[in-house]
C-alpha positions, 0 to 999 in steps of 0.5 A, spaced: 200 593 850 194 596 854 192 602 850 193 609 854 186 612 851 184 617 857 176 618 858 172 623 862 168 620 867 161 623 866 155 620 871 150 617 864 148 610 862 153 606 858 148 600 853 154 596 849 151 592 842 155 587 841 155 583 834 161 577 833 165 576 827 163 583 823 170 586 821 173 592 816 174 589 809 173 591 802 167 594 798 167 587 794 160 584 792 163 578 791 166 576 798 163 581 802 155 581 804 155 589 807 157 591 800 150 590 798 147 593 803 148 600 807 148 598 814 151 602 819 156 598 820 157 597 812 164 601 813 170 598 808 178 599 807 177 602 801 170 606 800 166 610 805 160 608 808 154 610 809 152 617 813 151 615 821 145 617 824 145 622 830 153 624 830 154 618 830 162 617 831 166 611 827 172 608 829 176 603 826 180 598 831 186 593 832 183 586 833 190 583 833 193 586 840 200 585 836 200 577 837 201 573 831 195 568 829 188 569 828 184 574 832 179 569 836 172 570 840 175 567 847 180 572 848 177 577 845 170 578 848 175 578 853 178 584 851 172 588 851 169 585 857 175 586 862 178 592 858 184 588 858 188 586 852 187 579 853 191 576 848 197 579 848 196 578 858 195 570 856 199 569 850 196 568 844 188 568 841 184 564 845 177 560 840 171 559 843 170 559 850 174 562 855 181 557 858 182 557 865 187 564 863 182 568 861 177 565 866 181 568 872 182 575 867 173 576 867 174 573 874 179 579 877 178 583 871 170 584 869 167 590 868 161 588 871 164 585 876 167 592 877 160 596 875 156 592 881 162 593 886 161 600 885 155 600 885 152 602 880 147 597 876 149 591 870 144 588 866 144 583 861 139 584 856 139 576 853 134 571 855 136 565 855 133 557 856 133 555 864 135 549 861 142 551 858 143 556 863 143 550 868 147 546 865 153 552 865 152 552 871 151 560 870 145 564 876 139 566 872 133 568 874 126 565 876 122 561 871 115 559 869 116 553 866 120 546 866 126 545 863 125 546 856 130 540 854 134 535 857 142 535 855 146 528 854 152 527 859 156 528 852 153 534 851 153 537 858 162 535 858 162 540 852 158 545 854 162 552 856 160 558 859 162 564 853 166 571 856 159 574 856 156 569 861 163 568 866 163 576 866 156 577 869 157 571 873 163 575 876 158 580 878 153 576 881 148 579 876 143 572 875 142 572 867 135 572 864 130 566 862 125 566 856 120 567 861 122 575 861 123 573 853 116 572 854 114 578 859 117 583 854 124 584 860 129 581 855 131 579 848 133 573 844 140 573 841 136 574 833 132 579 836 126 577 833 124 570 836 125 566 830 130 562 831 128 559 837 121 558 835 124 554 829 128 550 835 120 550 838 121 554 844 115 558 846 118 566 844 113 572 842 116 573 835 118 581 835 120 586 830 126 590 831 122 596 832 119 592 838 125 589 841 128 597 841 123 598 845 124 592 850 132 594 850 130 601 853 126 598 858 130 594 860 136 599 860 131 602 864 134 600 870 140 599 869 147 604 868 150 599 863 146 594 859 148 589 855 146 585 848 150 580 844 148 578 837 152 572 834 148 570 828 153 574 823 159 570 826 155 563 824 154 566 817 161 567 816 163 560 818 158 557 814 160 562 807 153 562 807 151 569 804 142 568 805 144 566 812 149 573 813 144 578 810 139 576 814 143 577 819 146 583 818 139 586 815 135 584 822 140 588 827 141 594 823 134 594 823 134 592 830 140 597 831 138 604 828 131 602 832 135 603 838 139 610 836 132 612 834 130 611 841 136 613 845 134 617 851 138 622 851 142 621 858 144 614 855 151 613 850 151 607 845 157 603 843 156 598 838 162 593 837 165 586 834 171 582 836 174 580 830 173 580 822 170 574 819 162 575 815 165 581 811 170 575 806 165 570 805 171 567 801 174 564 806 171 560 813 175 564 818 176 569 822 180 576 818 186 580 821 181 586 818 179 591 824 173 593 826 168 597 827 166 601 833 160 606 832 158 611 838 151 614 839 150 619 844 153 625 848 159 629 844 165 624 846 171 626 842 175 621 846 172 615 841 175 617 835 182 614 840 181 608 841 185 603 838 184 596 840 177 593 842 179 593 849 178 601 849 171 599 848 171 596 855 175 601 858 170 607 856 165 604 860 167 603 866 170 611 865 164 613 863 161 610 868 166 613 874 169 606 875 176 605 876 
């Protein structure tokens, strides 16, 4: 099942701007918000998106691995976050957070796990609550305030580090805190703040050209930088199409901010894991591809990848890790 794309090792930067749950569908206003709009990742089964900015380079990509059932967070994030094809090596689709076989797969496999070894430099551009890191019992950073809230012990047994977290935590890389959200060193998971000041977390609010700004200053320091944006996933759950454009419009602000103020020497993927904002008719996840889009240095390569776990794959090429 693995995929034998081959990718020529080049010393540059790798950032990865990951969206959940943004699939391939139709050009169908009725079931489909990225109909309405021209995003970069407005890409359908049976009409031709918008032009990408840059040379950019679109491909669509298998979210299915050959195994029957439904494409899930779980497996797949780990797919991308290993570079492995998660589901068909653990038998199945795995939903939500990773089980003890894909923990041990992000523990042996993950790609920043195999970035620190070789020592290069990883960086998870999420700033996350203290509290809810603590509780995952995941490494952070330091933090200027007391816990920001408190868990119930039924809370607590239900809580469950996500791929991303479990592939950080394999390298060693302690995740960041709203204190960086606050010091402009890390981003929020809606980029502009608002969902955590509605919660009454104390975050600046940004704009997306403001927190481009941020993620190349963190990426700044880093040969891979990651950021993680879920909001979309949720929409698609909940059929919520206002919830889905205000999604879908804030990251592509957020994402043609961060094409607009690459560094030259820096490459761009963005990616999802699996299809499921793109038909509003149902509440799970499609059997659609997804879209991988590429801003950067002339990487024909791209057009080949076949599965997201080549979006894993490439970094760790590009970045001369084996």
């Amino acid at each position: 099942m693995r995929s034998e794309t081959r990718i020529q090792s080049t010393a540059v930067r790798v950032a990865l701007l990951f969206i959940d749950g943004v699939g391939i569908g139709r050009k169908d206003p009725a079931i489909n918000p990225l109909a309405h709009r021209e995003h970069l990742l407005s890409r359908f089964q049976d009409a031709p998106g918008p032009p990408l900015p840059a040379e950019g380079r679109f491909v669509a990509v298998d979210t299915t691995f050959g195994v029957s059932g439904r494409p899930q967070s779980a497996s797949n994030q780990t797919a991308i976050l290993t570079g492995e094809p998660a589901p068909a090596l653990v038998g199945g689709h795995v939903l939500g957070y990773p089980n003890a076989a894909l923990r041990a797969l992000l523990a042996e496999r993950s790609i920043i796990k195999r970035i620190q070894a070789a020592g290069r430099v990883a960086t998870f551009a999420n700033a996350y609550p203290a509290a809810y890191l603590d509780a995952l019992g995941v490494p952070r950073r330091e933090t200027d305030r007391p816990p920001e809230f408190t868990f119930t012990p039924e809370s607590l047994r239900r809580m469950k580090p996500s791929a991303a977290k479990l592939a950080f935590t394999a390298g060693d890389v302690p995740l960041r805190t709203l204190r960086d959200a606050r010091a402009g060193e890390g981003l929020v998971h809606d980029i502009t703040g608002a969902a955590a000041r509605a919660h009454g977390l104390e975050v600046p609010e940004r704009s997306p050209d403001e927190a481009a700004a941020i993620f190349w200053r963190v990426a700044a320091g880093a040969d891979f930088t990651f950021f993680e944006h879920y909001l979309a996933d949720e929409a698609g759950h909940a059929q919520d199409l206002a919830a889905a454009h205000l999604a879908l419009d804030t990251f592509d602000a957020f994402l043609r901010a961060v094409v607009a103020r690459r560094p030259p020497d820096a490459r761009v993927l963005v990616c999802s894991d699996h299809g499921n904002v793109e038909d509003l008719s149902t509440r799970g996840h499609t059997l659609h591809p997804v879209p991988v889009l590429y801003f950067g240095p002339d990487a024909p390569e791209v057009d080949a990848f076949r599965t997201v776990a080549d979006v894993g794959r490439a970094v760790t090429r590009w970045l001369g890790v084996e």
